[in-house]
N, C-alpha and C positions, 0 to 999 in steps of 0.2 A: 253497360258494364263500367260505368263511372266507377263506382267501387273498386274494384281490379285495377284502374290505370292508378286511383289513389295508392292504392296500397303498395301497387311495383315502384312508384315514385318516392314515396316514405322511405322503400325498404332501401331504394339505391343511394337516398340522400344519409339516410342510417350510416349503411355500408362504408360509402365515401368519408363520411363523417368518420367511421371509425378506424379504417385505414390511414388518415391523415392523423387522428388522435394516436394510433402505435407507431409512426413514423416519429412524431415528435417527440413521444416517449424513449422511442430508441436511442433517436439522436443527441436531448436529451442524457441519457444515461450515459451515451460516447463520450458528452462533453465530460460529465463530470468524473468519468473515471480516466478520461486523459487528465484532467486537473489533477486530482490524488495521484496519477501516476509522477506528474509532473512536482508534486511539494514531497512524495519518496525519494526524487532524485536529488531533488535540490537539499534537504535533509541530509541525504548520504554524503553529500558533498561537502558539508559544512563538515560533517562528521570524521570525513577523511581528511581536511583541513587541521582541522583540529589532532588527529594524530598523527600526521606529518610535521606537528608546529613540537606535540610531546614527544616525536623522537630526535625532532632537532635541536631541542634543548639539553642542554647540556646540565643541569643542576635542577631537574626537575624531571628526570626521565620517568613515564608511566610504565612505559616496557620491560625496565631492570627486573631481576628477580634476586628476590632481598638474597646474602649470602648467608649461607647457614654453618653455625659452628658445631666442631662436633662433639661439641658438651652438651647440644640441644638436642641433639637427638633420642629417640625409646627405643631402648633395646627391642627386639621382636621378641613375643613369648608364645609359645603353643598354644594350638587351641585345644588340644587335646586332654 
């Protein structure tokens, strides 16, 4: 039964082989989505940087909201 030990042997080297190949696929994909996790944070970071710098600026505020006069404004009309 040479054949048969062949074959169990193929099939466990297979197996083996393919358990170590989705291990490192996983691990793999762990890294990389810790990476992306990690350039979102650091991104946001910059980003919250950057509007703590425009609301501490004094003559360049992003946050004001323009003031409106009220000659600018449209009267409401019905829709009716």
């Amino acid at each position: 039964m040479l054949t048969k030990r062949i074959r169990r042997e193929l099939m466990e080297k297979f197996h083996r082989g393919f358990v170590w190949t989705m291990i490192s696929i996983t691990v793999l994909g762990l890294g990389v989505t810790s990476l992306n996790t990690y350039e979102m944070i650091q991104s946001f970071k910059v980003k919250e940087k950057q509007a703590l710098a425009a609301l501490d600026s004094n003559d360049n505020n992003a946050f004001d909201l323009p003031q409106s006069s009220s000659s600018s404004r449209v009267p409401r009309t019905s829709l009716h």
